[in-house]
C-alpha positions as CSV (number, residue, x, y, z in Angstrom):
1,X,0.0,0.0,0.0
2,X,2.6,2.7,1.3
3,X,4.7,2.0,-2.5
4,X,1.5,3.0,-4.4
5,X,0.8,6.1,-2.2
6,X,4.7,7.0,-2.4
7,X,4.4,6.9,-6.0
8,X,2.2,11.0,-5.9
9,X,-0.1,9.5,-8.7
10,X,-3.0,10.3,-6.8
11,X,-4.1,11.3,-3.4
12,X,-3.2,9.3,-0.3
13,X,-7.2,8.7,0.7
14,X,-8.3,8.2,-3.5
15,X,-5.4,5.1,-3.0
16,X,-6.0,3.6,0.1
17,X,-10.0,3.3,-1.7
18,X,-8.6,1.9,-4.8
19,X,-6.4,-0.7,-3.2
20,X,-8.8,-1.6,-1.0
21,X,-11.3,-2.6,-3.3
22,X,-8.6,-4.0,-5.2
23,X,-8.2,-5.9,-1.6
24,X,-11.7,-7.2,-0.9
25,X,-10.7,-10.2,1.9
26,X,-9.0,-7.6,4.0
27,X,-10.7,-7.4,7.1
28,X,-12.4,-4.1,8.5
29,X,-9.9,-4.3,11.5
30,X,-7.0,-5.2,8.8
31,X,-7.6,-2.1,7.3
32,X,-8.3,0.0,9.5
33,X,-4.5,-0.7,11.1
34,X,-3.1,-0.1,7.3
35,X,-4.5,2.7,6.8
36,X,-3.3,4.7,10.1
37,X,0.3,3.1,9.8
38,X,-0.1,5.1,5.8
39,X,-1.0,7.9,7.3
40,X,1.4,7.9,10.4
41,X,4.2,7.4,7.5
42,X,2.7,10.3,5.4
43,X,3.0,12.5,8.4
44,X,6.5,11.7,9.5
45,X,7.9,10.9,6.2
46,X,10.6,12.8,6.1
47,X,12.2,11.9,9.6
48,X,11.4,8.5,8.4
49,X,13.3,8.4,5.6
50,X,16.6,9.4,7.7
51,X,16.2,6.9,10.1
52,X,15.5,3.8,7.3
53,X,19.1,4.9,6.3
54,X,20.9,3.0,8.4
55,X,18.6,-0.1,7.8
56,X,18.9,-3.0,5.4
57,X,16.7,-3.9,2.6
58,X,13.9,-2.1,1.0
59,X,13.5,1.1,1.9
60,X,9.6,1.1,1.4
61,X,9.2,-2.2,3.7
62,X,11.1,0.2,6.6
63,X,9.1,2.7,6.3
64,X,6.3,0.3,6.7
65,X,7.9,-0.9,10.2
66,X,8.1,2.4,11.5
67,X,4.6,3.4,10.5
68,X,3.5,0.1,12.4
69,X,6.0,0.5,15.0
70,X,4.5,4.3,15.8
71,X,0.6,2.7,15.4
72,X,0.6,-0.8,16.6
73,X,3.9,-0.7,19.0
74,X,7.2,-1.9,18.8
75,X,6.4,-5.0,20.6
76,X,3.4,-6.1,18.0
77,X,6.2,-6.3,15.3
78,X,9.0,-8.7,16.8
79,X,7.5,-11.7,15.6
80,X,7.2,-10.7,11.7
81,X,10.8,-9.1,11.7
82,X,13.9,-10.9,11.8
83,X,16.7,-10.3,14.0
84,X,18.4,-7.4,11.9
85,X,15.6,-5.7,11.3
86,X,14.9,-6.0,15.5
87,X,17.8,-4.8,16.3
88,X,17.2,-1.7,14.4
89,X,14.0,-0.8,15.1
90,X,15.4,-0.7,19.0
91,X,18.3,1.4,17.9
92,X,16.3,3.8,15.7
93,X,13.5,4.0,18.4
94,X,16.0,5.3,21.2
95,X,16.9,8.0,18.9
96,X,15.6,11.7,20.5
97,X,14.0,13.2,17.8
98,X,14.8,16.5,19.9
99,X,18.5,16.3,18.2
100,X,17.0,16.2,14.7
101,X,17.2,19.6,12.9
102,X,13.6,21.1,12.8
103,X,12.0,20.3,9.8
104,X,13.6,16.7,9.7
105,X,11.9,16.4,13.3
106,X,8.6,18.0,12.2
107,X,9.3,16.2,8.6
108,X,8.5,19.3,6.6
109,X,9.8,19.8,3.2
110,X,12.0,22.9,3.5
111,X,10.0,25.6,1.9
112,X,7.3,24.9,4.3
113,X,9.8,24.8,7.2
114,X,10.8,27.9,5.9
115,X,7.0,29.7,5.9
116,X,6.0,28.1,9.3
117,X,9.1,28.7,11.2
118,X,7.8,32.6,10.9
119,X,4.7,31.5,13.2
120,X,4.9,33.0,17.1
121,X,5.3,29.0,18.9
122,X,6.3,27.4,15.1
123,X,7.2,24.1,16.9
124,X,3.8,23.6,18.7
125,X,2.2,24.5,15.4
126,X,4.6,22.1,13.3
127,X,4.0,19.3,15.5
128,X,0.1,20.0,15.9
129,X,0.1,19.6,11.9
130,X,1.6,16.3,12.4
131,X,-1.5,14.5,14.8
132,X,-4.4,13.3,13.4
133,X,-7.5,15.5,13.2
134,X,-10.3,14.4,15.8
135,X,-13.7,13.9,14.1
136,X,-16.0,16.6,13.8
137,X,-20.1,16.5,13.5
138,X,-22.4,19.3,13.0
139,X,-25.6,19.3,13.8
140,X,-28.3,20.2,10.8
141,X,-30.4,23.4,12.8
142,X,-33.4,23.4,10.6
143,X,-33.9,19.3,11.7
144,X,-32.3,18.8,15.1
145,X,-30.7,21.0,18.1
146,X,-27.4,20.5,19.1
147,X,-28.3,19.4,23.3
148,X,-31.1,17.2,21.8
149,X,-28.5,15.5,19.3
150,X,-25.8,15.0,21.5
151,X,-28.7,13.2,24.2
152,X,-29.4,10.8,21.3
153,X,-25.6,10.3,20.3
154,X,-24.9,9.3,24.2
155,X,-28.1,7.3,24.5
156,X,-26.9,5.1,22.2
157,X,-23.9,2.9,20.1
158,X,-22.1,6.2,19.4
159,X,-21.9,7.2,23.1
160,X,-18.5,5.0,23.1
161,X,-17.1,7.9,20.9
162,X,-17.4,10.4,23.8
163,X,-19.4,13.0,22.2
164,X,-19.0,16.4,23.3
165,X,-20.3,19.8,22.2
166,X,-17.8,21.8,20.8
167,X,-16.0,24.8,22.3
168,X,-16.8,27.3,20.1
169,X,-19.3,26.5,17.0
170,X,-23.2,26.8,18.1
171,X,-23.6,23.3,16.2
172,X,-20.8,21.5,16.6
173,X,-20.3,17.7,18.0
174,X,-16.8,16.3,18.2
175,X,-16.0,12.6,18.5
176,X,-12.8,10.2,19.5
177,X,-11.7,7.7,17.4
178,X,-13.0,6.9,13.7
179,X,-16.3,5.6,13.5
180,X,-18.5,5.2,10.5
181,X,-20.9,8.1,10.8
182,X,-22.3,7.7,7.3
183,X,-24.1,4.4,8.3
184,X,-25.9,6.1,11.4
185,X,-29.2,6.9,10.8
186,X,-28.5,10.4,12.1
187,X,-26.7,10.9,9.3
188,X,-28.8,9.0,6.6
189,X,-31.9,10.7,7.5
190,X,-29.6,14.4,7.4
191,X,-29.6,15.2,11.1
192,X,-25.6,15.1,11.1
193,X,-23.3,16.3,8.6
194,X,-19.6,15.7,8.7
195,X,-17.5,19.2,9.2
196,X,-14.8,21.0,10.6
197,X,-15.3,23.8,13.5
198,X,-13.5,26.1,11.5
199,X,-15.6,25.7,8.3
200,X,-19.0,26.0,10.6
201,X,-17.6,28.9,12.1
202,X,-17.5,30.4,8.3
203,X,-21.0,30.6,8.6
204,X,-21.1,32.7,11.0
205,X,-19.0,35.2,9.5
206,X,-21.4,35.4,6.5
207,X,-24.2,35.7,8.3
208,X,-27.5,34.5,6.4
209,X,-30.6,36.3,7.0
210,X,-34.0,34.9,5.3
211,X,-34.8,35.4,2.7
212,X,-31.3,36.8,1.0
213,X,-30.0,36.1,-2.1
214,X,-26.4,34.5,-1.4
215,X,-24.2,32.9,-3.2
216,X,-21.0,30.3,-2.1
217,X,-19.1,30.8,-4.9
218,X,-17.1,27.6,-4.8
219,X,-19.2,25.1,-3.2
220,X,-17.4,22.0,-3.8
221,X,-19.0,19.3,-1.9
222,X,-21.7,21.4,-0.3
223,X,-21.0,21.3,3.5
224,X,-20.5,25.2,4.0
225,X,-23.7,25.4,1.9
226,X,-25.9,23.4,4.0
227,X,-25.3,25.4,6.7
228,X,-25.9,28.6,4.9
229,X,-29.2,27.2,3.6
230,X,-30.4,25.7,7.4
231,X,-29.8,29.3,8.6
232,X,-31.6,31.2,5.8
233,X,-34.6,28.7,7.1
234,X,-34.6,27.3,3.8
235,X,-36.4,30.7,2.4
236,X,-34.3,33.2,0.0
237,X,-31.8,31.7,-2.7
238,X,-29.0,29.8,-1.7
239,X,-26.9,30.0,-5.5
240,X,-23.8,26.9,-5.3
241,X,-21.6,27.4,-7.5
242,X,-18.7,25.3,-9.0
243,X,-16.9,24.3,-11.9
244,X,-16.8,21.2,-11.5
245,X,-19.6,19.1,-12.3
246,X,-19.0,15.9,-10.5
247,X,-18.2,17.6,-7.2
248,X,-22.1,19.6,-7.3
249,X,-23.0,15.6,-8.3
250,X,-21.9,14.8,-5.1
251,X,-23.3,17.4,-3.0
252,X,-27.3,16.9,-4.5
253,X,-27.8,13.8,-2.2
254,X,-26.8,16.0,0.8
255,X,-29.3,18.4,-0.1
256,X,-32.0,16.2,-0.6
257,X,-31.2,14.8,2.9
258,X,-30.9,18.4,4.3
259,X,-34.8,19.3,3.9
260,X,-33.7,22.6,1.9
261,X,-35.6,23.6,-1.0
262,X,-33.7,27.1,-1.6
263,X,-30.4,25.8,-3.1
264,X,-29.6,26.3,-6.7
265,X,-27.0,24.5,-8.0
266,X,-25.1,25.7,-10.8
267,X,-22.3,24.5,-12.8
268,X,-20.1,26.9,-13.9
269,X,-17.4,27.5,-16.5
270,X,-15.4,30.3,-14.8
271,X,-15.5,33.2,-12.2
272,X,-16.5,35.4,-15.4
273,X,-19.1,32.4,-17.1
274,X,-22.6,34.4,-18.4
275,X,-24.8,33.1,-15.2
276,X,-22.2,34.8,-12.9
277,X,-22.3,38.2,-14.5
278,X,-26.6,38.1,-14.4
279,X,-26.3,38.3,-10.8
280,X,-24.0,41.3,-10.9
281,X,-24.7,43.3,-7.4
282,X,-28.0,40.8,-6.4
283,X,-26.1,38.9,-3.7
284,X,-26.6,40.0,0.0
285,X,-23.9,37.6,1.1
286,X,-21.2,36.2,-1.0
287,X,-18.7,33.6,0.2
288,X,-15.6,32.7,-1.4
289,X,-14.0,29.7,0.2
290,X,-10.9,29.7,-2.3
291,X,-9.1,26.4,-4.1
292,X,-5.7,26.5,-1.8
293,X,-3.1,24.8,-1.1
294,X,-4.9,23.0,1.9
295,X,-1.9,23.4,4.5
296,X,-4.1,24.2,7.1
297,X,-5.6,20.7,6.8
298,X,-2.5,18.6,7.5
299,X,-4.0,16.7,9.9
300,X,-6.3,15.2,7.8
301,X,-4.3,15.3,4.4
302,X,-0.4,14.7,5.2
303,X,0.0,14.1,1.7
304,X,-0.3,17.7,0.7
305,X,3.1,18.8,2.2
306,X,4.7,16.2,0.0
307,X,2.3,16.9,-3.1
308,X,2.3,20.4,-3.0
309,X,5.4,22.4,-4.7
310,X,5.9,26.7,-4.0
311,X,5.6,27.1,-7.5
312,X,2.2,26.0,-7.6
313,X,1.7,28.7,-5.2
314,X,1.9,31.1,-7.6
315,X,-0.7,29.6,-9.9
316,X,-3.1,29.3,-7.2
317,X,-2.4,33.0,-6.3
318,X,-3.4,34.0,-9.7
319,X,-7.1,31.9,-9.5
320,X,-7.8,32.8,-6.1
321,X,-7.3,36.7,-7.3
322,X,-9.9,36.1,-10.3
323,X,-12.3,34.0,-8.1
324,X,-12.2,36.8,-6.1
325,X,-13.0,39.2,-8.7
326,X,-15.5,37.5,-9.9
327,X,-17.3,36.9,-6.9
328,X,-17.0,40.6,-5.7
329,X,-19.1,41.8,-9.1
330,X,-22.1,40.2,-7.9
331,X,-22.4,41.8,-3.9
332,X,-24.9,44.2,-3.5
333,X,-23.8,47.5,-2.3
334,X,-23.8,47.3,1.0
335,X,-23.3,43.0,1.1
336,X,-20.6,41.2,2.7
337,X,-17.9,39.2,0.8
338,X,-16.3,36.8,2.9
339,X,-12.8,35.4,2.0
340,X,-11.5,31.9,3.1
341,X,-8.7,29.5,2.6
342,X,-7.7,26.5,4.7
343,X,-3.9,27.7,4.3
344,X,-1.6,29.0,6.1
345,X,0.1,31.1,4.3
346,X,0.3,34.3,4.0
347,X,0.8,34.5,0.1
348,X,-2.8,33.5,-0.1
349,X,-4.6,35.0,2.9
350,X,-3.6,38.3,4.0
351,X,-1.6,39.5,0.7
352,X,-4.4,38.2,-1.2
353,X,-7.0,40.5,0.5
354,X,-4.6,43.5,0.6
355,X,-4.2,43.1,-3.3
356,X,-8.1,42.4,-3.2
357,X,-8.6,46.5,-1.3
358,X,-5.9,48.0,-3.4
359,X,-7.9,47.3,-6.7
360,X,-11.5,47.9,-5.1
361,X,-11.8,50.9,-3.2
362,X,-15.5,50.2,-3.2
363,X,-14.8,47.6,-0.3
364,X,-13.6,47.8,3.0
365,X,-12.2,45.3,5.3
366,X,-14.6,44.3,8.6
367,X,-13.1,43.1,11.6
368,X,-13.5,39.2,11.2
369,X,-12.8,38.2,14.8
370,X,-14.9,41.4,16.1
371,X,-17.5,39.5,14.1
372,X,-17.4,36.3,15.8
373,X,-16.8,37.9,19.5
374,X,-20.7,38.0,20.3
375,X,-21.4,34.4,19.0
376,X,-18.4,32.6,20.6
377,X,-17.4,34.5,23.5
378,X,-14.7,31.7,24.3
379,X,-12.7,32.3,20.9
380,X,-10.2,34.9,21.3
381,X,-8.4,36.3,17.9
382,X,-6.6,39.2,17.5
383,X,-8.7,41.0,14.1
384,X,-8.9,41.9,11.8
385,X,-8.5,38.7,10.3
386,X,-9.6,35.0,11.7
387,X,-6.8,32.9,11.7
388,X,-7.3,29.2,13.5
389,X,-4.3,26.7,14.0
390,X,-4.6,23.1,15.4
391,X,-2.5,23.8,18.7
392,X,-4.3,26.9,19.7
393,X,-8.1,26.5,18.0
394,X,-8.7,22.8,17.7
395,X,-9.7,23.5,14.2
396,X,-7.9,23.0,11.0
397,X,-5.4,25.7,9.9
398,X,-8.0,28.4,8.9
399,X,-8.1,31.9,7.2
400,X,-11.4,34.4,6.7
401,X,-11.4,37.9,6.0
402,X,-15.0,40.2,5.9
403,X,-15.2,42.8,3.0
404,X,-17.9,44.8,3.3
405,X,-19.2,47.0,-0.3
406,X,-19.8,50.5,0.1
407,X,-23.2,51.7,-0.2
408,X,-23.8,53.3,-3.0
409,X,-23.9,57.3,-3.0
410,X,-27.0,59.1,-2.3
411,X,-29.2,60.5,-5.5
412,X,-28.8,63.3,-6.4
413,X,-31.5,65.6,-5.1
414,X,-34.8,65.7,-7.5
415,X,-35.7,68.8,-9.9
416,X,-37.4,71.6,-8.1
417,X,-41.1,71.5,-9.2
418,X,-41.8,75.2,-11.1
419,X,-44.0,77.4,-9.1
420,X,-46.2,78.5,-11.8
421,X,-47.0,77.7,-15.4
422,X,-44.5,79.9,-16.8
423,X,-41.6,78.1,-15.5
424,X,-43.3,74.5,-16.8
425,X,-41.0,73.3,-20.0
426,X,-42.8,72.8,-23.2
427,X,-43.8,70.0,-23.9
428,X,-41.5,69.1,-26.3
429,X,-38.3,70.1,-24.5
């Protein structure tokens, strides 16, 4: 499994799917144990890799030990090793990783090293990139409340999970361990949703009101626009947007599960495709949640750090600044435009919305975290921007910025009616 993934064809979870089916006599407990010791590899490949050094034999089957070795224990392994391969586990496993260089002990390609090392507490927020992501649930407002969905969860099979409310989202339930939430009828009947705190707390940054006209401009899967539609009370219209086709595929069963009936989806060529420039200043509330380069969600996709390349960087720079364009043309004056990545880095959050006020004076930067203060009095950001981390938040690594469009400028001031018929213009003036 771990020389297919290491081969960068495809994503670490599209993979582990295909060999797995590929693999259908694998037990559910077999897998389960692969696929963490992938993942624990993915995360520390690159202190990995300089330990397998001073082994024997194929580098990938190595890896594999210390993947298993980190997930199972050293002492699970000693029977299916032989005595050289023993012995250096032992030695490799009394190693400090405290006299590693940084971003061998964080295993972070240098570039990134580089980028995070400018963080305040860079360590804690390398090493909180490098744990996996607990599992977080949102509750579905226009079906279920939060206290009367957690009462269920702990009345029941799922109470082994340990559900709690989460510290900061209105909606949010978060788990332990990896259950298969897609099979609970919770889930099947649209109750529960799969999501992260930081993308629930988007929400609240946008700010639905019913019956609005709003748009999420790159909708992907649909979570963020499930929520926007729950809290619009399924009245307004709820406009998803995307260009890719299969991705709004995906998202339609959701939506049929959600009860909305306000959500338009709508395939799209571009940021400047005809159906985008008939809504030009319609939209109340506009999100943006902006193709990236996913850093923030290390947790969940250790991959990325290995897949993703600085000069791509650039490239994604260029289509967040369009998207952006494009999505500011259809706020109303007077709407909100919100702005989100789940990066890190400051090439696409903050310059990106800097360059975004430079070219359009007719906005004007909110304070993001002001924003949030009054619904989650526990979260405490310094504005204007919203900026989550794993180590401090919880969340995944998470960036949202609040533009707000000018009102437009007042009339100007009606003729003065004439006082009597002499002042009255002909007819045919």
């Amino acid at each position: 499994m771990l020389g297919e993934v290491l081969q960068w064809t495809y994503p670490a979870d599209a993979t582990l799917s295909h060999w797995f089916r590929a693999h259908p006599t694998l037990g559910g407990r077999d897998r389960g144990e692969v696929a963490e010791a992938v993942y624990d590899v993915l995360r520390h490949l690159r202190r990995y890799r300089q330990l397998a050094e001073s082994g024997s034999g194929p580098a990938s089957r190595r890896l594999a030990i210390l993947g298993l070795a980190a997930t199972l224990g050293v002492q699970t392994l000693e029977e299916g090793l032989d005595a050289a391969e023993n012995e250096w586990l032992q030695r490799v496993d009394r190693i400090d990783p405290a006299t590693l260089p940084r971003a061998v002990r964080a295993s972070m390609p240098d570039w990134l090293d580089e980028r995070l090392g400018k963080w305040e507490d860079a360590e804690s927020l390398m090493a909180s990139l490098n744990r996996p992501a607990s599992l977080d649930l949102r509750v579905n407002p226009l079906k279920v409340e939060r206290d009367v969905a957690l009462a269920d969860l702990r009345d029941g099979p799922a109470a082994r999970y340990e559900p709690q409310p989460m510290p900061y989202s209105p909606w949010g339930i978060r788990l332990t361990g990896r259950p298969a939430v897609n099979r609970w009828p919770q889930f099947e009947n649209g109750s529960l949703e799969v999501q992260d705190e930081g993308s629930q707390l988007l929400a609240l940054l946008v700010g639905p009101r019913r019956g609005e006209m709003i748009i999420d401009f790159c909708a992907g899967a649909g979570g963020k626009t499930l929520l926007l539609g729950a809290l619009m009370r399924s009245t307004g219209r709820l406009y998803a947007f995307d260009v890719s086709a299969a991705r709004l595929a995906r998202a339609k069963p959701r939506f049929a599960r959600s009860g909305l009936s306000n959500v338009v989806p709508v395939v799209i060529d571009s940021e400047n495709d005809t159906r985008v420039k008939r809504l030009a200043g319609k939209a109340q509330r506009v999100l943006v949640d902006a193709p990236c380069s996913g850093i923030g969600t290390l947790r969940r996709n250790p991959d990325l750090k290995w897949r993703q390349h600085p000069e791509a960087l650039a490239e994604l720079g260029a289509l967040q600044t369009r998207i952006l364009n494009g999505a500011a043309r259809c706020v109303a004056p007077g709407g909100r435009l919100v702005y989100a990545t789940c990066s890190l880095l400051a090439e696409e959050n903050e310059v990106q919305v800097q360059q975004f006020l430079d070219s359009h004076p007719d906005f004007e930067l909110q304070d993001a975290a002001e924003l949030l203060a009054s619904r989650c009095p526990d979260l405490n950001l310094t504005g204007p921007y919203v900026q989550l981390r794993p180590d401090v938040h919880g969340t995944d690594g998470f960036f949202a910025a609040v533009l707000q469009r000018k009102k437009a400028a007042a009339t100007a001031p009606a003729p003065r009616e004439p006082e009597d018929e002499t002042e009255k213009p002909h007819p045919a003036e």
